[in-house]
DOMARBA-327634 format. One line per 3 residues: number of its first residue (from 1); their letters; for each residue z negated, y negated, x of N, C-alpha, C, CB. Coordinates in nm, 2 decimals, padded with zeros to 4 digits. Each point is the difference from the previous one (the first is absolute). Glycine has a CB too. Example, Ala and Ser with C-alpha at 12.3 -4.5 7.8 and 13.67 -1.06 7.14 Angstrom:
REM residues 2
1> AS> -00.78:00.57:01.32:00.00:-00.12:-00.09:00.00:-00.12:00.09:-00.12:00.12:-00.19 ~ 00.19:-00.23:00.15:00.00:-00.11:00.09:-00.08:-00.11:-00.08:00.22:00.06:00.12
REM end
This chain:
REM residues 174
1> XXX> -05.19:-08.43:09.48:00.05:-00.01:00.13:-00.09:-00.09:00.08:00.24:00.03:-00.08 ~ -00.31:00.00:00.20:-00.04:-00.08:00.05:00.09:-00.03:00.16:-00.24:00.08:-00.17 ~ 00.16:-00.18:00.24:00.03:-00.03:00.14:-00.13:-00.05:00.10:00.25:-00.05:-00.10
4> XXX> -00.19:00.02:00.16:-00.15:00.01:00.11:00.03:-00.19:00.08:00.00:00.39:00.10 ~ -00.11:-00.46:-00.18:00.00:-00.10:00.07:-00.10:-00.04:00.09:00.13:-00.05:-00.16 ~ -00.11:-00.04:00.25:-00.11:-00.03:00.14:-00.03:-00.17:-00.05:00.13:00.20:00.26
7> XXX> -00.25:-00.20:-00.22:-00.04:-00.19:00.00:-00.13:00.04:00.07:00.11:-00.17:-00.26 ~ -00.17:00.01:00.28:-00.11:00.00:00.03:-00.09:-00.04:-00.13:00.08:-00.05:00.25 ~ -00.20:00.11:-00.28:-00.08:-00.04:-00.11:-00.16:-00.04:00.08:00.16:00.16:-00.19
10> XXX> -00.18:-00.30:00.18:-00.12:-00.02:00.03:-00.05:00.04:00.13:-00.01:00.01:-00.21 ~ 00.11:-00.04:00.30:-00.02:00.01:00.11:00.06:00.19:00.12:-00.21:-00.22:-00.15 ~ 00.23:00.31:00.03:-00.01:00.14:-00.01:00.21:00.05:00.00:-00.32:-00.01:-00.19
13> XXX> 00.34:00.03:00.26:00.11:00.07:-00.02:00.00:00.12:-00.08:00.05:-00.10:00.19 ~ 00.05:00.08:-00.31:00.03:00.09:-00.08:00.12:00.05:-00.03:-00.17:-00.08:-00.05 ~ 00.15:00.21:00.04:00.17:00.05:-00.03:-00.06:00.12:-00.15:00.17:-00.01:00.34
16> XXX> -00.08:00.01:-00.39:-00.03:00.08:-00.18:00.08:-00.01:-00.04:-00.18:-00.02:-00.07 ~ 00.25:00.16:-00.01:00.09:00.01:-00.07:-00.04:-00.02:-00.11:00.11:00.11:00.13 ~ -00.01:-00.20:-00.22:00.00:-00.12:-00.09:00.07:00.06:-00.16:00.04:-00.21:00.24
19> XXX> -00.06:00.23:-00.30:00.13:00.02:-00.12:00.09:-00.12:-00.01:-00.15:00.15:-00.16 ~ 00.30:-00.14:00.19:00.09:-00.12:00.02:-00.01:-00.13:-00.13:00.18:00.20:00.13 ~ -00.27:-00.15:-00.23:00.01:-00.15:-00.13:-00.15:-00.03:00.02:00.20:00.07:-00.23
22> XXX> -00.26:-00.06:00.37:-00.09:-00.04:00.00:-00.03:-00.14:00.05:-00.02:00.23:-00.01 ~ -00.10:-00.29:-00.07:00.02:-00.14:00.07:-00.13:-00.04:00.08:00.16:-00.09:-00.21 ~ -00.16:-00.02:00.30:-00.12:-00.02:00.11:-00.11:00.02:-00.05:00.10:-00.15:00.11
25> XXX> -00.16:00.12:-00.24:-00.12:00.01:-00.08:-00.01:00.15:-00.03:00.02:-00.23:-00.10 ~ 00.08:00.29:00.10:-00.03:00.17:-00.09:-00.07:00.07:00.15:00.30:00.05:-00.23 ~ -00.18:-00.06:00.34:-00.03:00.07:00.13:-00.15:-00.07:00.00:00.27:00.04:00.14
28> XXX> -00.31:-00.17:-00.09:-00.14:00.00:00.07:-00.06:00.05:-00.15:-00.01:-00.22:00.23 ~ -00.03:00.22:-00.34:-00.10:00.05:-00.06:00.00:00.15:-00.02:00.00:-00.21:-00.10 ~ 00.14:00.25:00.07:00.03:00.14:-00.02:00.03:00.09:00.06:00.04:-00.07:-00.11
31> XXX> 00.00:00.02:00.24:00.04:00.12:00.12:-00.12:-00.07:00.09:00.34:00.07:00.00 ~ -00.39:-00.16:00.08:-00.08:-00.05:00.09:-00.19:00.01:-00.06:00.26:-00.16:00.09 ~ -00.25:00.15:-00.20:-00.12:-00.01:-00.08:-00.06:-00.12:00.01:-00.04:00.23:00.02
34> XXX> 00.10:-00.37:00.02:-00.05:-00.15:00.03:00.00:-00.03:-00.14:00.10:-00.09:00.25 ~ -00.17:00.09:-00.35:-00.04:-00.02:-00.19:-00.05:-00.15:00.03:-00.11:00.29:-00.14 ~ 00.11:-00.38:00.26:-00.05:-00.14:-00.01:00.09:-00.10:-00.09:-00.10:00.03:00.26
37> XXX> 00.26:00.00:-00.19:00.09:-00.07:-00.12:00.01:00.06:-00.09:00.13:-00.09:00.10 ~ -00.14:-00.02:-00.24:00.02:00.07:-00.11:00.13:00.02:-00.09:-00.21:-00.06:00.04 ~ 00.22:00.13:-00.13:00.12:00.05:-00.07:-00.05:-00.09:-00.10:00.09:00.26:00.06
40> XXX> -00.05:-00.37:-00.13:-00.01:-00.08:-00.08:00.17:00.01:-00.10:-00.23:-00.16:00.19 ~ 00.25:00.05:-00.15:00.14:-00.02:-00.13:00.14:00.09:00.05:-00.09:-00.29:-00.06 ~ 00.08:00.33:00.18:00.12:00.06:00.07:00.17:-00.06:-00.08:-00.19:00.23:00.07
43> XXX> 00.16:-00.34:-00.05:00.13:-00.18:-00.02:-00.02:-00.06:00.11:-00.01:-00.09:-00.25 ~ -00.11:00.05:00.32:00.03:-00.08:00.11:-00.09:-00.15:-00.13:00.31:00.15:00.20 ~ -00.40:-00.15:-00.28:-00.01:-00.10:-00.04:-00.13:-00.04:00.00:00.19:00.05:-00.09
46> XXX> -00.31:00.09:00.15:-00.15:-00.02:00.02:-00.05:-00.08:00.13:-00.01:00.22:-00.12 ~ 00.09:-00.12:00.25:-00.01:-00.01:00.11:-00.14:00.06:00.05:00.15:-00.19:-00.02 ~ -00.20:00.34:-00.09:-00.13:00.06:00.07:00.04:00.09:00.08:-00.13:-00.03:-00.16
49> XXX> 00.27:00.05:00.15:00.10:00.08:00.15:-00.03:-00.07:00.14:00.23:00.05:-00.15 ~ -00.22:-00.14:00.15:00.09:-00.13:00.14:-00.12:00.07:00.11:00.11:-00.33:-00.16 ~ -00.07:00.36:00.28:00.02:00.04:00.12:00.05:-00.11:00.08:00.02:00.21:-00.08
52> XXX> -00.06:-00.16:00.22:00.06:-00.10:00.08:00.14:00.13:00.07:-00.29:-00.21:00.07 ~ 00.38:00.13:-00.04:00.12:00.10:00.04:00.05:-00.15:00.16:00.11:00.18:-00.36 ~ -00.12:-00.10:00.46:00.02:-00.09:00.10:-00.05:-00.10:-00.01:00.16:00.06:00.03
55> XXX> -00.26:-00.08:-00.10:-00.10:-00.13:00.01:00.05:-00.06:-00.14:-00.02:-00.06:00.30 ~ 00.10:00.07:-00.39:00.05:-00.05:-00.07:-00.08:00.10:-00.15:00.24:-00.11:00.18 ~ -00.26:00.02:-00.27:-00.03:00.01:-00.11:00.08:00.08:-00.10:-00.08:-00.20:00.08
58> XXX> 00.08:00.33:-00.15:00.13:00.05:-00.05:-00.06:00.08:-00.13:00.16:00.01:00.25 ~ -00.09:00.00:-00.33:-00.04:00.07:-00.13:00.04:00.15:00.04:00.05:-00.21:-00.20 ~ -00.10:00.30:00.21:-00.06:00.14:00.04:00.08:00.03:-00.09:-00.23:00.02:00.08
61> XXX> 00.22:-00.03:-00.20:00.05:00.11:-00.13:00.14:-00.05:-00.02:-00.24:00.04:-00.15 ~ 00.30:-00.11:00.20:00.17:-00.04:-00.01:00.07:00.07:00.13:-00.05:-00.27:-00.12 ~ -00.01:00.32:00.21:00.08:-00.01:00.11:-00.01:00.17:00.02:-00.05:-00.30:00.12
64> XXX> 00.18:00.34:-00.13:00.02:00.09:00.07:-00.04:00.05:00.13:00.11:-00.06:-00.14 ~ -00.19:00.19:00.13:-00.08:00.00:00.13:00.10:-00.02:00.14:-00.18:00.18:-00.13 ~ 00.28:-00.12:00.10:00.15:-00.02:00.06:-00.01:-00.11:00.10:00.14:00.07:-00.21
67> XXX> -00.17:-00.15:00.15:-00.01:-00.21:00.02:-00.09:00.00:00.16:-00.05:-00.14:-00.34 ~ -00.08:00.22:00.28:-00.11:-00.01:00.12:00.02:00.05:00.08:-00.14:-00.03:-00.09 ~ 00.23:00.15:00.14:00.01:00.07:00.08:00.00:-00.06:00.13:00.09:00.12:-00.15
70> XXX> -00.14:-00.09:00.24:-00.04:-00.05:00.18:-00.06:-00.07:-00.02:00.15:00.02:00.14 ~ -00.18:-00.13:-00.25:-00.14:-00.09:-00.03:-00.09:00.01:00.05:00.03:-00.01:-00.15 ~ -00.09:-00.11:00.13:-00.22:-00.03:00.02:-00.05:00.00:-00.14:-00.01:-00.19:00.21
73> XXX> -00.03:00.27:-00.28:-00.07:-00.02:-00.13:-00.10:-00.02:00.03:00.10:00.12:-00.12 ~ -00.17:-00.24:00.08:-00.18:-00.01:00.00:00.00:-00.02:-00.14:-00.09:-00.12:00.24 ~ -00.01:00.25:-00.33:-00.07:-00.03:-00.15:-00.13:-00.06:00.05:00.10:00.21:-00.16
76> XXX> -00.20:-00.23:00.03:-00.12:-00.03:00.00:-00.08:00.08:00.12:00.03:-00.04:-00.26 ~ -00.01:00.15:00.25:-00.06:00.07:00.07:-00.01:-00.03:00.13:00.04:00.13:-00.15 ~ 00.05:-00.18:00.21:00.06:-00.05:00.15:-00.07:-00.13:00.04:00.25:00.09:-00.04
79> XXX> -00.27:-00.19:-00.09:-00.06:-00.12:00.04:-00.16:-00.02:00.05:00.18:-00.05:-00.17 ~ -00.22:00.17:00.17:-00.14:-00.02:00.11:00.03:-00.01:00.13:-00.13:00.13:-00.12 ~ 00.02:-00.22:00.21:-00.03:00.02:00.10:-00.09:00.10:00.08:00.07:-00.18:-00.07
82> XXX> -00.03:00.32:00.05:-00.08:00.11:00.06:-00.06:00.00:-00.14:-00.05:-00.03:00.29 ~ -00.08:00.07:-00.25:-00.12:00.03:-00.09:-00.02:-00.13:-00.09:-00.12:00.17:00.17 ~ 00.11:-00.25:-00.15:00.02:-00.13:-00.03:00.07:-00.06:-00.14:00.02:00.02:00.25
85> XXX> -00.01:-00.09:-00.35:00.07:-00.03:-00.07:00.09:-00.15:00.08:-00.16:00.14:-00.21 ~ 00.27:-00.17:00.21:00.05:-00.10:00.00:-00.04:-00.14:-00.05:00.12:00.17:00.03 ~ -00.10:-00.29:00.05:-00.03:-00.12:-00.06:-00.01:00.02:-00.15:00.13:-00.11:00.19
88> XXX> 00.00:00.11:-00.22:00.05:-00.04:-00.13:-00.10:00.09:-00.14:00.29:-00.05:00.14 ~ -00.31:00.22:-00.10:-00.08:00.06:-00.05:-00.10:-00.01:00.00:00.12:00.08:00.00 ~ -00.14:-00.17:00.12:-00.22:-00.05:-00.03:-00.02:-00.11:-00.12:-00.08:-00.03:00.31
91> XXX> 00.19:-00.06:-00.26:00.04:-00.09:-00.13:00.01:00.01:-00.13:00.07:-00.05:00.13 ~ 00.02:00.14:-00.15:00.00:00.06:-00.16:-00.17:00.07:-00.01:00.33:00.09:-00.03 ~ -00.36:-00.06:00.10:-00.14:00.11:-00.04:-00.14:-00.19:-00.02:00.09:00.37:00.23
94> XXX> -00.03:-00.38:-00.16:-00.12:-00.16:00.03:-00.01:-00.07:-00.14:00.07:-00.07:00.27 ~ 00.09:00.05:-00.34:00.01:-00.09:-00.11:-00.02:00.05:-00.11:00.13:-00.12:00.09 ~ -00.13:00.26:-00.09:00.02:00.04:-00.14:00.16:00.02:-00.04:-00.24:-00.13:-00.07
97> XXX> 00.31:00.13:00.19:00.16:-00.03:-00.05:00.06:00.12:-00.08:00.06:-00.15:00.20 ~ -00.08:00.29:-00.17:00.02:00.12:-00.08:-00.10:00.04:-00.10:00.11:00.07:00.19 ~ -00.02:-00.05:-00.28:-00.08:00.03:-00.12:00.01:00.16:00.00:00.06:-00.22:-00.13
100> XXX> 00.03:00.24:00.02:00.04:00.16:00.00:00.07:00.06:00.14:00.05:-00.03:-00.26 ~ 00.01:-00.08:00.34:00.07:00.09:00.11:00.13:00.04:00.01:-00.17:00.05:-00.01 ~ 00.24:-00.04:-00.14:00.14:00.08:00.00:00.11:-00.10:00.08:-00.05:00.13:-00.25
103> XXX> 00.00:-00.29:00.23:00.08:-00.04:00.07:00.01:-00.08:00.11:00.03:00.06:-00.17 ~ -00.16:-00.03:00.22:-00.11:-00.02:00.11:00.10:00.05:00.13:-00.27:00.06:-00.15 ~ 00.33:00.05:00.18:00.08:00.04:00.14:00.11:-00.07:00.00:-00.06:00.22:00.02
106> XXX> 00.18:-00.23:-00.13:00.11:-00.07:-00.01:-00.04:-00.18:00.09:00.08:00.17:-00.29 ~ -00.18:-00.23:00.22:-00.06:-00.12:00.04:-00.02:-00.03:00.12:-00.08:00.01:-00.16 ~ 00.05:00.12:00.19:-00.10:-00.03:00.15:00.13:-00.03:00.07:-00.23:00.18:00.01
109> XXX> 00.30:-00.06:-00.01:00.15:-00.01:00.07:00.09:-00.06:00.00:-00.03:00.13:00.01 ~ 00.03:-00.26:-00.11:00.10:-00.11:-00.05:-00.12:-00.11:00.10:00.16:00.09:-00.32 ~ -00.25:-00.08:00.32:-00.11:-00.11:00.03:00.02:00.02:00.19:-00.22:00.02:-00.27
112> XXX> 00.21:00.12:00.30:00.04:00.03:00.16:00.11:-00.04:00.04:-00.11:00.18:00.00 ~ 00.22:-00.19:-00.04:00.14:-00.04:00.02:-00.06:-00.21:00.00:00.20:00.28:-00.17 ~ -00.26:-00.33:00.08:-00.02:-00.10:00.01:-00.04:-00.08:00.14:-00.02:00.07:-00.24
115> XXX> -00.09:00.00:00.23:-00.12:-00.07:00.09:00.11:00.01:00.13:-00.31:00.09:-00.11 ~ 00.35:00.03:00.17:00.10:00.05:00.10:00.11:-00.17:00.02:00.00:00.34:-00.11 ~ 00.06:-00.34:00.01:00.07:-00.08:-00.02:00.00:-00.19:00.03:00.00:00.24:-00.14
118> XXX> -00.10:-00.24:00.06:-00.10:-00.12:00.01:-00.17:00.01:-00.04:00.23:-00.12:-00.05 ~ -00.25:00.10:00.17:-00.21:00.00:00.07:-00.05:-00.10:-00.09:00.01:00.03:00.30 ~ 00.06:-00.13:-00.38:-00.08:-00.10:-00.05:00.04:-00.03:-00.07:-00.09:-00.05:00.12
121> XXX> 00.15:00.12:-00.28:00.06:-00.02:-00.11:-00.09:-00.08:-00.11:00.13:00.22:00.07 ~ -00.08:-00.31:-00.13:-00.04:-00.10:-00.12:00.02:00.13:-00.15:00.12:-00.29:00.15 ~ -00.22:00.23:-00.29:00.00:00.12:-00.03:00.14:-00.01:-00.10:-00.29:00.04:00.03
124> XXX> 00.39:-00.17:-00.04:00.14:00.06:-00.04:00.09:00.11:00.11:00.01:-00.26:-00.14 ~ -00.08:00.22:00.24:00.09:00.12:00.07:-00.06:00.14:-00.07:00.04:-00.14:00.26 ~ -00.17:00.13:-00.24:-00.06:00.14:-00.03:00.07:00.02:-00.14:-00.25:00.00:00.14
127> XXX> 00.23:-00.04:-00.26:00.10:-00.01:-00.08:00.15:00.09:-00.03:-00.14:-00.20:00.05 ~ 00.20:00.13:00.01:00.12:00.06:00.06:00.03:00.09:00.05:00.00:-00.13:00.03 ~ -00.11:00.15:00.07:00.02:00.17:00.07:-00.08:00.07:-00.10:00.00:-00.05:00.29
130> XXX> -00.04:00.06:-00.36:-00.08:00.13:-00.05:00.07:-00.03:-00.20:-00.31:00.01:00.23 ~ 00.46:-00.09:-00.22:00.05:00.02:-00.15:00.03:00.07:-00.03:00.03:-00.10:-00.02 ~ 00.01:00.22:00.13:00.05:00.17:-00.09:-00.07:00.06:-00.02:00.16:00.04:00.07
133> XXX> -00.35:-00.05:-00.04:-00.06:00.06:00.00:-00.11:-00.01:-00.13:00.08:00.00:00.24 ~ -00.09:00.09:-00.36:-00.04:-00.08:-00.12:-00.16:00.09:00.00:00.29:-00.07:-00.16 ~ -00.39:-00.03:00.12:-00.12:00.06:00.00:-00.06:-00.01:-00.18:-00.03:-00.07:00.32
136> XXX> 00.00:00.13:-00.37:-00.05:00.00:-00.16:-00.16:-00.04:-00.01:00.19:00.22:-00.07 ~ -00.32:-00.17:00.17:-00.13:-00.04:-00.01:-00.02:-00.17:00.05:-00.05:00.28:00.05 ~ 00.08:-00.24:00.03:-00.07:-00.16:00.11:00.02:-00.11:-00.06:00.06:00.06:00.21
139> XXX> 00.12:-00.12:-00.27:00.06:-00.11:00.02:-00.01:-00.02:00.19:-00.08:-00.09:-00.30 ~ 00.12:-00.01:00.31:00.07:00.03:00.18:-00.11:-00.14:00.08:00.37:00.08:-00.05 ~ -00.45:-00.08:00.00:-00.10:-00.12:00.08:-00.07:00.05:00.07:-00.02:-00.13:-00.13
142> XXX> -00.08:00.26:00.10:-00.06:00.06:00.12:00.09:00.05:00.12:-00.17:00.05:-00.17 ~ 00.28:-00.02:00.10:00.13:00.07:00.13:00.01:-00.10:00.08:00.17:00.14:-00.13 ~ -00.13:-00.23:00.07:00.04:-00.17:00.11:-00.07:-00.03:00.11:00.04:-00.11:-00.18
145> XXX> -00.17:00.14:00.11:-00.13:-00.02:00.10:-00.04:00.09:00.08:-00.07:-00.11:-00.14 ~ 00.10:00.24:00.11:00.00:00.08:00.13:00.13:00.01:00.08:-00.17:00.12:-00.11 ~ 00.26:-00.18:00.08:00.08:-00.03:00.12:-00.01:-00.11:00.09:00.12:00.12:-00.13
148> XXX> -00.13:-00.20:00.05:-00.05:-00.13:00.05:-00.14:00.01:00.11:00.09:-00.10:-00.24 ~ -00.19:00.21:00.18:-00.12:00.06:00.09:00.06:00.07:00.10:-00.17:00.03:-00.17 ~ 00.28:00.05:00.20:00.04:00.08:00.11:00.06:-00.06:00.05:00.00:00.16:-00.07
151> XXX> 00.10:-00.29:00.05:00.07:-00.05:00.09:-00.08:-00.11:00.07:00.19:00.07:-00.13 ~ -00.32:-00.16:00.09:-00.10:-00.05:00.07:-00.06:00.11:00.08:-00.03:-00.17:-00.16 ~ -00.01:00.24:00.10:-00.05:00.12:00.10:00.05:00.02:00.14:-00.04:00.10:-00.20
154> XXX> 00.18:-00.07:00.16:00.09:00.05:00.13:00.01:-00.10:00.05:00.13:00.15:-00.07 ~ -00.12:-00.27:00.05:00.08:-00.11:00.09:-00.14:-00.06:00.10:00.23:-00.08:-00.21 ~ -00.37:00.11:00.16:-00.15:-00.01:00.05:-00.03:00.10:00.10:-00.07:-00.08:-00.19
157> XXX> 00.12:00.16:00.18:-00.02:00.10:00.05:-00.18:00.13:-00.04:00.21:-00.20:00.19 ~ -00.23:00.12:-00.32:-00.12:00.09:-00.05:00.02:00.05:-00.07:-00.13:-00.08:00.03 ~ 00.04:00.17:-00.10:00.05:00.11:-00.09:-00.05:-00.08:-00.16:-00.04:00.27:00.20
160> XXX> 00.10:-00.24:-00.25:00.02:-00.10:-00.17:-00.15:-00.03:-00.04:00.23:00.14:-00.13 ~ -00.32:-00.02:00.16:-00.15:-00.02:-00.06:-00.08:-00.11:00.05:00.00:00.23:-00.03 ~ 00.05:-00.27:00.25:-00.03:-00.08:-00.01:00.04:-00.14:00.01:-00.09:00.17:00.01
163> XXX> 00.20:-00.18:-00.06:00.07:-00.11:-00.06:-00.07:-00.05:-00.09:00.19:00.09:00.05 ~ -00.23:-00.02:-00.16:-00.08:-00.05:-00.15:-00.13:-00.01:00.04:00.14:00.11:-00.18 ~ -00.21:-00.06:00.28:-00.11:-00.06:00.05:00.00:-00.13:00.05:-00.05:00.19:00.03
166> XXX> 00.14:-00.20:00.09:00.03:-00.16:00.06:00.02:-00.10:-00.10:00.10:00.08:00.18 ~ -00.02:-00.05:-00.32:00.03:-00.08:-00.12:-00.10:-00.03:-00.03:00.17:00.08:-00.09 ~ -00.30:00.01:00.06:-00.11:-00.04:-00.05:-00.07:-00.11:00.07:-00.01:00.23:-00.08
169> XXX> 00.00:-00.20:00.22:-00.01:-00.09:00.07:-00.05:-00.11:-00.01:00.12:00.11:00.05 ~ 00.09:-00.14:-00.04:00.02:-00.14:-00.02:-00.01:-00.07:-00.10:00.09:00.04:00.14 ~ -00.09:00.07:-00.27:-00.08:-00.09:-00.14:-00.10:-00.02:-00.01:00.10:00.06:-00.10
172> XXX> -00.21:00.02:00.19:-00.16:-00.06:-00.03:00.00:-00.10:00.09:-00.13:00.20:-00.06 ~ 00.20:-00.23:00.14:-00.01:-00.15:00.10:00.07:-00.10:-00.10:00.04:00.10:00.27 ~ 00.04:-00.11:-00.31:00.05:-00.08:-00.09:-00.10:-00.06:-00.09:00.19:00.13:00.03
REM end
């Protein structure tokens, strides 16, 4: 049995009929073709699902597509600026913060809800916000640091690359 639900995805109004036990993660990968979130543990215990849902942070693979209906879904995919990668994704690409990647979109979009949230997070906050989000390559120090690089970035108003130039900067004056 399916039904026909409407939201916004990534800016895009969408309407698609859904099979009714379908959940927010199955529709955008399986009916929308958005494969950025990933199907990881489908418990709600990876967080390589988590999407932004109204600006809010949400595990994809728990929620009944039902839930998102008339929603704002922004996945990975959504978080560019145009052609552009976003702050936060110049950052992960600058540090080395993705490794394999699988749980590289979940992050980004637990890390976008952050910065949104608070422009100038300490790294127990970052901490905090990205605990449902489990990564197996990195360990979470290069992640820290590219959030920490996006949210200097943003609040400078330059783009992260040259942020770490100005750093350089002011260490060779030093």
């Amino acid at each position: 049995m399916r039904e026909i639900i409407r939201l916004t995805v990534n800016g895009d109004a969408v309407e698609t009929g859904v099979p009714t036990h379908y959940t927010l993660l199955e529709t955008l990968r399986y009916i929308l073709g958005l494969t950025g979130s990933k199907q990881g543990c489908d418990k709600g215990d990876c967080g390589a699902c988590t999407v932004l849902l109204n600006g809010e942070a949400v595990l994809s693979c728990l929620m009944p597509v039902q839930e998102a209906a008339s929603g704002s879904v922004v996945t990975v995919e959504g978080l560019a600026a145009g052609p552009r990668p976003s702050a936060l994704q110049e950052a992960f690409d600058l540090t080395g913060a993705a490794q394999c990647g699988f749980c590289t979109p979940g992050i980004l979009c637990s890390a976008t809800q952050l910065l949104a949230e608070d422009p100038d997070p300490d790294r127990a906050e970052i901490a905090s916000a990205l605990s449902g989000n489990l990564c197996r390559c990195t360990g979470y120090t290069k992640i820290f640091e590219a959030v920490e690089l996006a949210a200097e970035a943003t609040r400078s108003g330059l783009a992260p690359a040259d942020v770490l130039v100005a750093r350089r900067g002011v260490d060779d004056q030093a």
